[in-house]
C-alpha positions as a Markdown table, in Angstrom:
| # | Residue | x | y | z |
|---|---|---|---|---|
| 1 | Unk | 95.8 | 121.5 | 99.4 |
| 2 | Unk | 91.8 | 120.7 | 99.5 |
| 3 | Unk | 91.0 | 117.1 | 98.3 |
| 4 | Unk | 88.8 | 118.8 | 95.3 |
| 5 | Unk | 92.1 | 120.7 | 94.3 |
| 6 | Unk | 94.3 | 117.2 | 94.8 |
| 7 | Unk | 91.6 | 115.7 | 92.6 |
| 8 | Unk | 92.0 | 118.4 | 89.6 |
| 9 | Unk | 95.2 | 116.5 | 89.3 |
| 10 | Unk | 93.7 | 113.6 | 88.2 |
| 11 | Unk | 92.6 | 113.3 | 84.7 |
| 12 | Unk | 90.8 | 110.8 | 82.7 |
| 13 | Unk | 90.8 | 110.9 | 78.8 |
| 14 | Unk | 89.1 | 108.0 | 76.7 |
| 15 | Unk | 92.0 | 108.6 | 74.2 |
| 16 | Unk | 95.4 | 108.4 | 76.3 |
| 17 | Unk | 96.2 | 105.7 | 78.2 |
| 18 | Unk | 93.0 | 103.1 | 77.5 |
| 19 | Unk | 91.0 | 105.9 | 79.2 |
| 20 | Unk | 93.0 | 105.0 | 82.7 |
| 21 | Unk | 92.8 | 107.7 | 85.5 |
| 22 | Unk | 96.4 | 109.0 | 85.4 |
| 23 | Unk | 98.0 | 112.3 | 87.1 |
| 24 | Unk | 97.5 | 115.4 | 85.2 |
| 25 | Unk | 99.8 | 116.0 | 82.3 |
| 26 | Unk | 101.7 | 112.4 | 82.7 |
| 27 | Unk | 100.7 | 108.9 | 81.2 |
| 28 | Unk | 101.3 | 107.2 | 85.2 |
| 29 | Unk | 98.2 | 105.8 | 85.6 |
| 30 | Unk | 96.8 | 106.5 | 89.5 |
| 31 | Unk | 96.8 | 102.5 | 89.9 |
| 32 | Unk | 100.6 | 102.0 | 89.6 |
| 33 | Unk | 101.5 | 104.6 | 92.5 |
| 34 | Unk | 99.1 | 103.3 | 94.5 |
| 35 | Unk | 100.3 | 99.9 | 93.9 |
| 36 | Unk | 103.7 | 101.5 | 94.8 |
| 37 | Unk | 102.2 | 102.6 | 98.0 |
| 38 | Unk | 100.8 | 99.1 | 98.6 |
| 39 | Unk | 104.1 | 97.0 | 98.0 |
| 40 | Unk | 106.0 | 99.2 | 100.8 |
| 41 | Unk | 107.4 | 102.2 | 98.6 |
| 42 | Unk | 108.1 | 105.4 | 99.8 |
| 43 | Unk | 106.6 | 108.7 | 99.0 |
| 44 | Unk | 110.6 | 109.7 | 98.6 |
| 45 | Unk | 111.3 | 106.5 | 96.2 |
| 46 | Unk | 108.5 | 107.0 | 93.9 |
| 47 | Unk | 109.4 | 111.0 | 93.6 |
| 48 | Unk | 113.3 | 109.3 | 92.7 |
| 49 | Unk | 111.9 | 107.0 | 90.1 |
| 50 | Unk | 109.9 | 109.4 | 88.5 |
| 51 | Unk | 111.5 | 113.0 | 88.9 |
| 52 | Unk | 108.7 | 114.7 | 87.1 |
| 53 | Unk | 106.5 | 113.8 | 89.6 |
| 54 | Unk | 105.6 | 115.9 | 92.9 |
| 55 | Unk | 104.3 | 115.1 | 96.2 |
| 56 | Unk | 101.1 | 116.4 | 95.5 |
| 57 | Unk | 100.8 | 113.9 | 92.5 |
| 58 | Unk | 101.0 | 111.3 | 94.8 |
| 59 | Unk | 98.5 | 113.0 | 97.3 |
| 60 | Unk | 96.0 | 113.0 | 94.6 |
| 61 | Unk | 96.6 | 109.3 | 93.6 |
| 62 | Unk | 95.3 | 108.6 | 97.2 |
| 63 | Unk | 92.9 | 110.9 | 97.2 |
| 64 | Unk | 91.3 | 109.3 | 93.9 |
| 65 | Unk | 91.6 | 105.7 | 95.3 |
| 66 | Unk | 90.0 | 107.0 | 98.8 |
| 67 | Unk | 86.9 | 108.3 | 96.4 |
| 68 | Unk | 86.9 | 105.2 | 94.3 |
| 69 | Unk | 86.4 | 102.9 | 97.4 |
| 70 | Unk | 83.1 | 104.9 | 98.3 |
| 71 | Unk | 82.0 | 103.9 | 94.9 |
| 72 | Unk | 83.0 | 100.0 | 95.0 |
| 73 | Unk | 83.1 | 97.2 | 97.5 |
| 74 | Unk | 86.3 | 94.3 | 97.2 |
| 75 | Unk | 85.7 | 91.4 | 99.0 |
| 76 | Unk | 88.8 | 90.5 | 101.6 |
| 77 | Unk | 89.3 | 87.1 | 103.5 |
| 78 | Unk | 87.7 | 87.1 | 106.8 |
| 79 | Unk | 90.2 | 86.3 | 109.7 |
| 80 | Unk | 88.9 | 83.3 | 111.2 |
């Protein structure tokens, strides 16, 4: 799957969800599988917590945080 296709399964709506990107058709919001991803969860443990989920769902979620850091710079403690 293209990153423009993984990123058709993204939406944003001003009236679901506080206008939060979430995957297409669900009320996750991108931020919490991402924040899965962060804190050491597997692909396989998110797709068990949330069944109606597939693998591509979570594809996208990266592939809308990977466009979102071209966009905006955080600031990370320099190792000194």
């Amino acid at each position: 799957m293209s990153h423009e296709e993984l990123l058709q399964r993204i939406w944003i709506d001003p009236g679901r969800c506080g206008g939060k990107p979430c995957i297409r058709g669900h009320r996750i919001w991108v931020s919490l599988i991402v924040d899965f991803l962060a804190s050491g969860m597997s692909q396989k443990e998110i797709l068990r917590d949330y069944p109606q989920l597939k693998a591509a769902d979570i594809q996208a979620c990266l592939a809308y945080a990977s466009e979102m850091t071209r966009e905006r710079y955080v600031t990370v403690p320099v190792e000194g």
